[in-house]
VOBA-1610 file (N, C-alpha, C; in pm, whole numbers, padded with zeros to 5 digits, always signed):
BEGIN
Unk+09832+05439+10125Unk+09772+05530+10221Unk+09726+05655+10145Unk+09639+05664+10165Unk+09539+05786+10068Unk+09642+05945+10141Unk+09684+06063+10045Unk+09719+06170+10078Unk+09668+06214+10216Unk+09528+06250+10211Unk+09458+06299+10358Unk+09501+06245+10501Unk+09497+06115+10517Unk+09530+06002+10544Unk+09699+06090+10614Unk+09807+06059+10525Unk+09937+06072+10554Unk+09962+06200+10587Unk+09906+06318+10498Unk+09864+06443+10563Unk+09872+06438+10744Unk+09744+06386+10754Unk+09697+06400+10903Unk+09805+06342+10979Unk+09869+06226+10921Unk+09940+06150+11025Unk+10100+06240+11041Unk+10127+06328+10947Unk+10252+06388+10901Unk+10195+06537+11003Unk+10103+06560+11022Unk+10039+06678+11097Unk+10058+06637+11228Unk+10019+06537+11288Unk+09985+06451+11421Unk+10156+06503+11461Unk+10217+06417+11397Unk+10367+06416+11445Unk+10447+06501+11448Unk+10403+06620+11350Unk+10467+06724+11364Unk+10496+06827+11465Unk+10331+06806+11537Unk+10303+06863+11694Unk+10375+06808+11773Unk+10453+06704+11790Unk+10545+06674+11866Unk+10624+06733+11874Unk+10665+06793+11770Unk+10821+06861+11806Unk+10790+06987+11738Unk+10674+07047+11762Unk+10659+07199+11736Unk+10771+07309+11799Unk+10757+07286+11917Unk+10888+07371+11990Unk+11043+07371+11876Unk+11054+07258+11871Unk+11179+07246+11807Unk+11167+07307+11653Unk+11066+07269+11594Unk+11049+07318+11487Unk+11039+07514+11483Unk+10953+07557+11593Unk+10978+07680+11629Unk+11120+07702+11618Unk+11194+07666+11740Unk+11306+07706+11749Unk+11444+07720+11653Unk+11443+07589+11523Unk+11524+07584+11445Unk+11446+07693+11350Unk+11332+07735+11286Unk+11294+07863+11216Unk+11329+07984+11249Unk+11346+07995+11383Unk+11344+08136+11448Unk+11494+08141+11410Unk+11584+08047+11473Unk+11735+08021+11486Unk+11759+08040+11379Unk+11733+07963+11249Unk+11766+07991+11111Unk+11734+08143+11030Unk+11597+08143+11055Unk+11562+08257+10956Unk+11483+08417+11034Unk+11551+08430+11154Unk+11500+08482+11261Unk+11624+08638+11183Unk+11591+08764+11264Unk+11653+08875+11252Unk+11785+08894+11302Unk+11886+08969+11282Unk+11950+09038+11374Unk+12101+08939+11392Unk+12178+08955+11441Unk+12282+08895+11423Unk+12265+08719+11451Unk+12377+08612+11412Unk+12370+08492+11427Unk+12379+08446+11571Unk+12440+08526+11698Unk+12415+08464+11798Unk+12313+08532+11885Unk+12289+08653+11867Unk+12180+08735+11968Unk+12016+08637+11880Unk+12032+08600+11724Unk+11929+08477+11703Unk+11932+08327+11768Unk+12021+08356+11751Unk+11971+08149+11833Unk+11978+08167+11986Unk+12014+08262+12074Unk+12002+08298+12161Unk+11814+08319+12188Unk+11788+08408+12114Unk+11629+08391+12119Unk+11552+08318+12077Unk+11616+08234+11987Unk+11542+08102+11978Unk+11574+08029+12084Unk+11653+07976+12159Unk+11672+07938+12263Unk+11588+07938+12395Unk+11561+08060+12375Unk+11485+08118+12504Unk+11303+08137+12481Unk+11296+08111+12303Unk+11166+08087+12316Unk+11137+07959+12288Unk+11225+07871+12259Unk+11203+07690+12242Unk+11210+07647+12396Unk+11282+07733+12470Unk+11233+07714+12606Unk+11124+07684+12674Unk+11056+07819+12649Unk+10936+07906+12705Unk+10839+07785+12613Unk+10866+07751+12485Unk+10732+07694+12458Unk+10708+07539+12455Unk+10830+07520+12527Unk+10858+07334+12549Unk+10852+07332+12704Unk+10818+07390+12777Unk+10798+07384+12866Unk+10582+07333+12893Unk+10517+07390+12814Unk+10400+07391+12822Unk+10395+07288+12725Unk+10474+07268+12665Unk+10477+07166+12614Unk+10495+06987+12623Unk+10576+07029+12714Unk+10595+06865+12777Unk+10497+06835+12851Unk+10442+06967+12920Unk+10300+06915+12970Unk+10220+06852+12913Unk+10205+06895+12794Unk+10091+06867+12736Unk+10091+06664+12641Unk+10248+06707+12630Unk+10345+06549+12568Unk+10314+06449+12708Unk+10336+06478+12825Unk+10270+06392+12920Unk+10144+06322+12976Unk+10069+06461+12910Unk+09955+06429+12967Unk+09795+06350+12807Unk+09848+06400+12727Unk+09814+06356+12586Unk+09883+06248+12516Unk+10031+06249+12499Unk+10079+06190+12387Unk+10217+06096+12487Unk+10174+06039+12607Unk+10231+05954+12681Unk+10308+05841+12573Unk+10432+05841+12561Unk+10561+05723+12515Unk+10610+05846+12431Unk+10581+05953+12367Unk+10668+06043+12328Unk+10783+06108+12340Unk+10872+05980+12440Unk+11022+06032+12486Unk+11108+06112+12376Unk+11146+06092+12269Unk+11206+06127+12205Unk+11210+06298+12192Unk+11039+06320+12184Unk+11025+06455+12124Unk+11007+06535+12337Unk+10971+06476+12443Unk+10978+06531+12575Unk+11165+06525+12601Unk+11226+06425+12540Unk+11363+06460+12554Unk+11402+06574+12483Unk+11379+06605+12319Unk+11424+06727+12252Unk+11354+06849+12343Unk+11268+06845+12384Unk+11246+06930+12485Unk+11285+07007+12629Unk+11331+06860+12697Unk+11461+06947+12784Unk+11550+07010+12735Unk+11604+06947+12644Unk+11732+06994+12560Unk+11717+07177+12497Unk+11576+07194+12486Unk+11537+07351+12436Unk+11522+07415+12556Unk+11456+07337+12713Unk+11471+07439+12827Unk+11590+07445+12877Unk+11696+07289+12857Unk+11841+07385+12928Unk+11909+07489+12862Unk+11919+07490+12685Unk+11924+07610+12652Unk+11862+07733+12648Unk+11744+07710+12710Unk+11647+07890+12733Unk+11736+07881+12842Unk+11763+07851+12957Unk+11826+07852+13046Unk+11967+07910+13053Unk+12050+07853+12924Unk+12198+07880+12945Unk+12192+08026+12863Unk+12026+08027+12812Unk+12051+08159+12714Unk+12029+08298+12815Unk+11994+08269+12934Unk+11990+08382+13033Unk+12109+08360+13118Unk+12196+08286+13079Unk+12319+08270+13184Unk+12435+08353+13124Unk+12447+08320+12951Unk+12516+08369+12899Unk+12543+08290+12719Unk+12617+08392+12669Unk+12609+08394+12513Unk+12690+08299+12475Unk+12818+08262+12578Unk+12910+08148+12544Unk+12874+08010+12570Unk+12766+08046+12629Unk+12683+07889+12704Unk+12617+07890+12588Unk+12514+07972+12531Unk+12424+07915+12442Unk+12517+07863+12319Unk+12635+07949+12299Unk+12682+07889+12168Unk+12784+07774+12211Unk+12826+07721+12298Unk+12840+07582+12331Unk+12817+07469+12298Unk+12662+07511+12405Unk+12550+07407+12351Unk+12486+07366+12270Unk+12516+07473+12208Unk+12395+07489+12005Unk+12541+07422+11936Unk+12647+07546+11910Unk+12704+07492+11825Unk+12828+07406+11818Unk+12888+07434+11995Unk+13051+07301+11988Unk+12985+07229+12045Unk+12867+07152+12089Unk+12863+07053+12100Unk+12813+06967+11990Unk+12736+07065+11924Unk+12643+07003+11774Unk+12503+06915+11841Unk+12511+06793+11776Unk+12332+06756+11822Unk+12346+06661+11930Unk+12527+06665+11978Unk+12493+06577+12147Unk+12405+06612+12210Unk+12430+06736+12265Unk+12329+06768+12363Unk+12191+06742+12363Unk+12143+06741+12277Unk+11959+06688+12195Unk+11980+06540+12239Unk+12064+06480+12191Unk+12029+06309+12177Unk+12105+06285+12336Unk+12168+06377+12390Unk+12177+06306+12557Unk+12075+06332+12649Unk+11987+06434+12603Unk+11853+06468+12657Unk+11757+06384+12619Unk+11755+06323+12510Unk+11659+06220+12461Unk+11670+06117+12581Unk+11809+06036+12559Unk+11901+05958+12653Unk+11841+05932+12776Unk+11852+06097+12855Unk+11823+06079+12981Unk+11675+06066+12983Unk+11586+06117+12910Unk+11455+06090+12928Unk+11429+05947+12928Unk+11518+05877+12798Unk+11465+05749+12764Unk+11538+05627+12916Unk+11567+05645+12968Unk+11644+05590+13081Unk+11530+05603+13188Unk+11469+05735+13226Unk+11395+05758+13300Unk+11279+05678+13276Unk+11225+05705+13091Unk+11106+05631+13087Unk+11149+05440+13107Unk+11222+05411+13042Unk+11269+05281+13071Unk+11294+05249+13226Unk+11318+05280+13320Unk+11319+05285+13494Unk+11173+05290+13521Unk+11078+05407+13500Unk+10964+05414+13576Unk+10856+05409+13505Unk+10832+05376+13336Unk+10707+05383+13303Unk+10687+05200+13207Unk+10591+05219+13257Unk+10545+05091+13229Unk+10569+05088+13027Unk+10509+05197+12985Unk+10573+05174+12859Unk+10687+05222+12781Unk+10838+05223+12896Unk+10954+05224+12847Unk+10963+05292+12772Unk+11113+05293+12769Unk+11143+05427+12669Unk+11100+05368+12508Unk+11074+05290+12445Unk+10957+05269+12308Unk+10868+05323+12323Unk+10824+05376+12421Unk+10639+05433+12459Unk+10556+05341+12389Unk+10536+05224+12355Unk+10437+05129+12335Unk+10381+05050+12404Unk+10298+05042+12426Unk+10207+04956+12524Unk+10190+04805+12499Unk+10222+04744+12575Unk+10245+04573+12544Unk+10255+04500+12666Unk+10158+04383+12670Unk+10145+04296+12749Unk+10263+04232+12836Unk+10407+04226+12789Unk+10507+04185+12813Unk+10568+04251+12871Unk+10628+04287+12953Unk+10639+04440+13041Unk+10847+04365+13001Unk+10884+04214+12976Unk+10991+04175+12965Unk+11016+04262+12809Unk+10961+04241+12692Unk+10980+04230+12554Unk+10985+04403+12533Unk+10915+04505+12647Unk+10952+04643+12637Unk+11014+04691+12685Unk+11100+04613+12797Unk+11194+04656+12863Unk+11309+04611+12742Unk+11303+04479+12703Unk+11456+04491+12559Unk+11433+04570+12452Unk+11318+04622+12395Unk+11320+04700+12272Unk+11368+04885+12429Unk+11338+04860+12482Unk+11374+05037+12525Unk+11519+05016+12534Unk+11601+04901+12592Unk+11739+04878+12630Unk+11795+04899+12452Unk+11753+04851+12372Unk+11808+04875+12218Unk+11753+04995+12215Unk+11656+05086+12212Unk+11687+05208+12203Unk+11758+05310+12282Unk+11744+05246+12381Unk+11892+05295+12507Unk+12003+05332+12395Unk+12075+05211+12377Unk+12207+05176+12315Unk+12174+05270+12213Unk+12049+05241+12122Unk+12077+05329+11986Unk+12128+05476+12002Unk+12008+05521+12087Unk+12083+05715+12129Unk+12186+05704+12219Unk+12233+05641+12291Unk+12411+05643+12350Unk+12473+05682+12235Unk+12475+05543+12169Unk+12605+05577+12014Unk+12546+05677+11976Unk+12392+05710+11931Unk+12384+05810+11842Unk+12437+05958+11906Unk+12447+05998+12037Unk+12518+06125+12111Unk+12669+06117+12106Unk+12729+06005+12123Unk+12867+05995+12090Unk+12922+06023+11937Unk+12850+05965+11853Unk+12883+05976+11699Unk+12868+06169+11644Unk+12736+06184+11719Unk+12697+06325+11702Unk+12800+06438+11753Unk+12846+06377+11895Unk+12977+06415+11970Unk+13086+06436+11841Unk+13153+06327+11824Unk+13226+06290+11773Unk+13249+06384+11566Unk+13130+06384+11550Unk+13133+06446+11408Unk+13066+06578+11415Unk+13078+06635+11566Unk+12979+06767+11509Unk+13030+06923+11446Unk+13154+06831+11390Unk+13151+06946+11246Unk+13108+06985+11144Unk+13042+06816+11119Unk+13001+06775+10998Unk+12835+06803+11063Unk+12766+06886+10944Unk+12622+06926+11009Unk+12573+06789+11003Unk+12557+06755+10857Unk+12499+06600+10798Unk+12490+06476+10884Unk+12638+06441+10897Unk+12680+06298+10974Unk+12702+06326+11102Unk+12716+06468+11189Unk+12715+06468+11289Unk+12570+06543+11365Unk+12482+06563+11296Unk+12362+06606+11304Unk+12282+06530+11276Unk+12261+06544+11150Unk+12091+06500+11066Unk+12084+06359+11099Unk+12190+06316+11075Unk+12191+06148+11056Unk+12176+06059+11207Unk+12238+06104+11305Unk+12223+06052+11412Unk+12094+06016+11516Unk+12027+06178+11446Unk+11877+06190+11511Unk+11775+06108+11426Unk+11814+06126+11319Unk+11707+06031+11262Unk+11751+05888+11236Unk+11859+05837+11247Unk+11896+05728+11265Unk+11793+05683+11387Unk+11785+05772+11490Unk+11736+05704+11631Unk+11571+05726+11630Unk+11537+05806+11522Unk+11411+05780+11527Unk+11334+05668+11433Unk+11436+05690+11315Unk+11393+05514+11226Unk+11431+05400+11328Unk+11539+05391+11442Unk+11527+05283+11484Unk+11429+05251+11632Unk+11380+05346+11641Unk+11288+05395+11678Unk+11142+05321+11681Unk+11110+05352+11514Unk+10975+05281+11460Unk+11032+05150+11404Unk+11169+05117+11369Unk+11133+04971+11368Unk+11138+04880+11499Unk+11214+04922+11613Unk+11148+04874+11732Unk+11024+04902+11778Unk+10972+04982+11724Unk+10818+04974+11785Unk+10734+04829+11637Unk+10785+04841+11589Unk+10703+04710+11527Unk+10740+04573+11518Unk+10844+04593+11580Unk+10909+04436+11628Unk+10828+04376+11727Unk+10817+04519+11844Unk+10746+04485+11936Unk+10562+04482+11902Unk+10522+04538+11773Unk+10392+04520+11772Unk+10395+04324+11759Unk+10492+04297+11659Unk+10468+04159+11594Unk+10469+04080+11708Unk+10538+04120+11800Unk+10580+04016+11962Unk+10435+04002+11980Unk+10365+04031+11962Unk+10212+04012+12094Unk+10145+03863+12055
//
């Protein structure tokens, strides 16, 4: 794949999860003490995933993953106007459950009411996308429990779980390309 090429496609995808990407910069390298920061990152991964999912619905339809990390940034703009023990809860004793049970519930929703299931791929078999969304069901269950379960550990109870579910992710989406 020619640079330009992977460029663009590494650009494409990145707009998916701009909010989030906002929000972990601000959270990380933002001013002022460690919780009055992720507090405002909170509240602006909110504010900008909100116009955002619009736009993930109405453009980039099967994008559960990144419209799930997105609730997950408005219930914390949310808990970040409720209070400081809520946001640090949710950010930091729960670790990256909360993200991958928001994925979860999206992907449940899309798997119930959209024709292209929580895989967001479009396929003649409405049977063969309903089992690749049920395996990605299962994948982000365990992956929120494990995340649950290790979120001391940033690595194995963070990094690894989310992207575990997004590599398994794209190889169910090409299982299901080969099905057709």
């Amino acid at each position: 794949m020619p640079i330009r090429q992977l460029s663009r496609s590494y650009l494409i995808h990145a707009a998916a999860f701009a909010p989030t990407i906002a929000f972990l910069l601000w959270g990380r390298f933002g001013s002022g003490d460690a919780g009055a920061r992720w507090s405002a990152a909170y509240l602006a991964g909110g504010l900008l995933a909100l116009p955002h999912a619009a736009w993930l619905l109405k453009r980039r339809a099967g994008s559960w993953i990144a419209l799930g990390v997105d609730l997950y940034l408005a219930i914390g703009g949310l808990l970040a106007l409720a209070s400081a023990q809520a946001v640090d809860l949710w950010g930091r004793g729960y670790g990256a459950a909360p993200a991958l049970a928001s994925v979860f519930a999206i992907g449940l929703a899309a798997t119930l009411l959209s024709p292209l299931g929580f895989i967001g791929e479009p396929h003649p078999d409405p049977e063969q996308v309903r089992r690749m969304s049920a395996w990605l069901l299962l994948a982000s269950g365990l992956a929120a429990g494990i995340a649950l379960w290790l979120r001391a550990n940033p690595l194995l109870g963070g990094v690894a779980p989310v992207l575990a579910v997004l590599l398994i992710r794209g190889r169910l989406a090409q299982q299901l390309a080969l099905a057709r």
